[in-house]
LOSE-77151 format. One record per residue (C-alpha): x, y, z. Coordinates in steps of 0.5 Angstrom, whole numbers, plus 500, padded with zeros to 3 digits. Example, Ala and Ser with C-alpha at 12.3 -4.5 7.8 and 13.67 -1.06 7.14 Angstrom:
<nodes>
525491516
527498514
</nodes>
This chain:
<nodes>
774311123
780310120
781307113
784300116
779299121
773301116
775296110
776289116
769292119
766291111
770286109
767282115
760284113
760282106
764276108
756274112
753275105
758272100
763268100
770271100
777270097
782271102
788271096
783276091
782281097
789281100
791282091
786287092
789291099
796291095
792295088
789299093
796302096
798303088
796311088
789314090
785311083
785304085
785306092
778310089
776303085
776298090
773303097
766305095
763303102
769308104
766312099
760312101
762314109
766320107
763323101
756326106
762329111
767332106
761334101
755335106
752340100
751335095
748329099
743332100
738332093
734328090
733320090
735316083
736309083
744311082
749307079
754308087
760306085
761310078
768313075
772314069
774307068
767304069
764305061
766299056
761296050
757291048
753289043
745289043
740285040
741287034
748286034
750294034
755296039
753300045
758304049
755305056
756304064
759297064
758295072
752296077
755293083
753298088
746300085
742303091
736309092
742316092
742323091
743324083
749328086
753322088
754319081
756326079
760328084
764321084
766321076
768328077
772326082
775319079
777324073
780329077
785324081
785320074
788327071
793327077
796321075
797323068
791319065
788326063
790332061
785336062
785342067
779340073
775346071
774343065
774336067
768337071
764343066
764338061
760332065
756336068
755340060
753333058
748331065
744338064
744335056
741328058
736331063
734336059
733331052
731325056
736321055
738317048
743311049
750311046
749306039
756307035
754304029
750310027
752315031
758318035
763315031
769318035
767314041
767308036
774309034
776310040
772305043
775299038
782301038
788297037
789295045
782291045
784287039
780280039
787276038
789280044
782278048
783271046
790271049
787273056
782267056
786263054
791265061
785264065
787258071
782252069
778250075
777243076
773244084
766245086
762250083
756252087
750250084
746257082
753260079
754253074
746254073
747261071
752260067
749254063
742259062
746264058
749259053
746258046
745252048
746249055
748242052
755245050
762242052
765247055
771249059
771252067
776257069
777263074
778271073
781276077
778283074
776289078
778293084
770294087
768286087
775284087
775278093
769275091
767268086
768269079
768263074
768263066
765259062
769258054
766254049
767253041
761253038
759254031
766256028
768260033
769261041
765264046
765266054
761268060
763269065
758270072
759273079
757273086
753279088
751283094
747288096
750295096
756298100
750303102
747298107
752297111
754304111
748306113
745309107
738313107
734308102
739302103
736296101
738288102
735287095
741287089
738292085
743291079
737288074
732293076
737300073
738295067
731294066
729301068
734306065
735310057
739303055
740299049
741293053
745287051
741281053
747276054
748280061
743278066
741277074
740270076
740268083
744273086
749271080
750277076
752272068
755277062
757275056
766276055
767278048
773283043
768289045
763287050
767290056
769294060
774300057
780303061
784309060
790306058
786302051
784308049
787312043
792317046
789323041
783322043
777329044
777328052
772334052
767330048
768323052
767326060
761330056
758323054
760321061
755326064
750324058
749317059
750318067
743323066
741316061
741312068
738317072
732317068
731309070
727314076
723319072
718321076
724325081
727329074
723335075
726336082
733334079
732339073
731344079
736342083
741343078
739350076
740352084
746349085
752356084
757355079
761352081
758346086
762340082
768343082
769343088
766337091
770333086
776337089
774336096
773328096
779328091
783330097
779325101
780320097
788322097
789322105
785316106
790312101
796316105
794313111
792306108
799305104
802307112
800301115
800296109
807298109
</nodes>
């Protein structure tokens, strides 16, 4: 099935789900002929059709709650409930039952093709020996979540960098489009349950963020409250992409609050499913972190290790198939993630070639 004929077919089934934005998607078809990062961002339902053919040896292994749409750029920080900052998996869209396998192959995927287009600098042997250094670490020890106040302190400095300064996160939200219309009931009420107080006066706005969710209703709440400003933000959820491709263990249930509940995870109790509404906290530091915001020296060999650590702390969420894991993982030749991040990174490439063809 080509790229075009695939996204229409899934954009129409999650248009059954959800309610869909037609100038968001068609902002979403122009950021997917950019290059094959974005492209790889927005199409994990392709991902998920392509993958078990261009990589049949690593679709077959055990079966975690896995993150799905995992890549380079989905990490970010937030504070937990003891106000530390946490660095982590930002984003649990396409949860689904998977191999362990998909999560790996497709962040040393993302990174591969993130090194192609100068956003990394390291070679592709070593992209994909250090996040697979920092998963075996991870399975072995159990996982340990990634808390900055104490620990890991060059992934905080990388993380609270000058491209994430409060004045500049501020001066985001205050560009954000104010909607005066109607708000569907369960995203107002999650909204207000996630409030210090719900009975605080607040101003209701809109936002274009992701490239995976792009398309779907956004809405943003910002207060004053005690002194200062605060912002929540709330988004339509679906099930995973795996349903509608046919994933073995696919579920109609969003299993967004379960990863979070059940993985190696300080957690930031401002983030929260609501009736099919997933309601986060926006902060300076609580969100996700791109490439681009992150300082240009920087130990790249360190920060795609802890990639593959708290990818290991996630699939930790389903202990009882670590044994198998750890044994799978020790019969897999040398070089298996290399070469399956190369073969769907080529995939990937062809797939936005031609989808960049008929979008012209």
């Amino acid at each position: 099935m080509k790229i075009e004929k695939a996204t229409a077919r899934y954009e129409k089934w999650l248009g059954r789900q959800i309610t869909l934005l037609p100038h968001d998607l068609r902002l979403k078809h122009d950021r997917m002929a950019e290059s094959p990062f974005p492209f790889l961002r927005a199409t994990f339902y392709r991902w998920m059709q392509t993958w078990p053919e261009v990589s049949p040896a690593t679709a077959h292994a055990p079966v975690v709650l896995a993150v799905g749409d995992l890549h380079v750029e989905n990490f970010g920080t937030w504070r937990d409930a003891e106000g530390r900052l946490i660095w982590g998996i930002n984003d649990f869209d396409e949860t689904s039952p998977l191999p362990y396998t998909c999560d790996l192959v497709r962040l040393a995927a993302s990174a591969v093709i993130a090194r192609n287009e100068n956003h990394l600098t390291l070679p592709c042997s070593s992209i994909c020996g250090a996040i697979l250094e920092g998963y075996r670490e991870g399975i072995r020890g159990g996982g340990r979540a990634f808390v900055l106040s104490e620990h890991h302190h060059w992934l905080r400095e990388a993380a609270t960098g000058v491209e994430r300064d409060p004045v500049a996160f501020w001066t985001k939200m205050d560009a954000l489009y104010r909607w005066r219309k109607e708000v569907p009931k369960r995203a107002r009420k999650a909204l207000e349950k996630m409030l210090p107080d719900p009975k605080i006066p607040y101003m209701l706005c809109t936002r274009i963020a992701g490239l995976g969710s792009l398309g779907r209703q956004r809405f943003v709440a910002i207060a004053e409250w005690n002194g200062g400003r605060l912002a929540r933000e709330t988004k339509a959820l679906a099930p995973s992409a795996c349903l509608w491709a046919g994933t073995k263990r696919a579920t109609k249930e969003i299993l967004y609050q379960r990863i979070l509940d059940t993985s190696v995870r300080a957690v930031d109790p401002l983030v929260r499913l609501r009736d099919g509404w997933i309601v986060r906290r926006l902060a300076p530091y609580c969100s996700r972190i791109e490439l681009v915001q992150l300082p240009r020296k920087r130990d790249e060999l360190k920060l795609l290790a802890a990639m593959g650590y708290e990818t290991a702390n996630i699939h930790w969420g389903t202990p009882s198939e670590m044994p198998n894991v750890k044994k799978d993982l020790n019969r897999r030749p040398a070089n298996w993630l290399h070469d399956a991040a190369n073969a769907t990174a080529e995939s990937v490439k062809k797939d936005w070639k031609d989808w960049r063809a008929a979008w012209k």
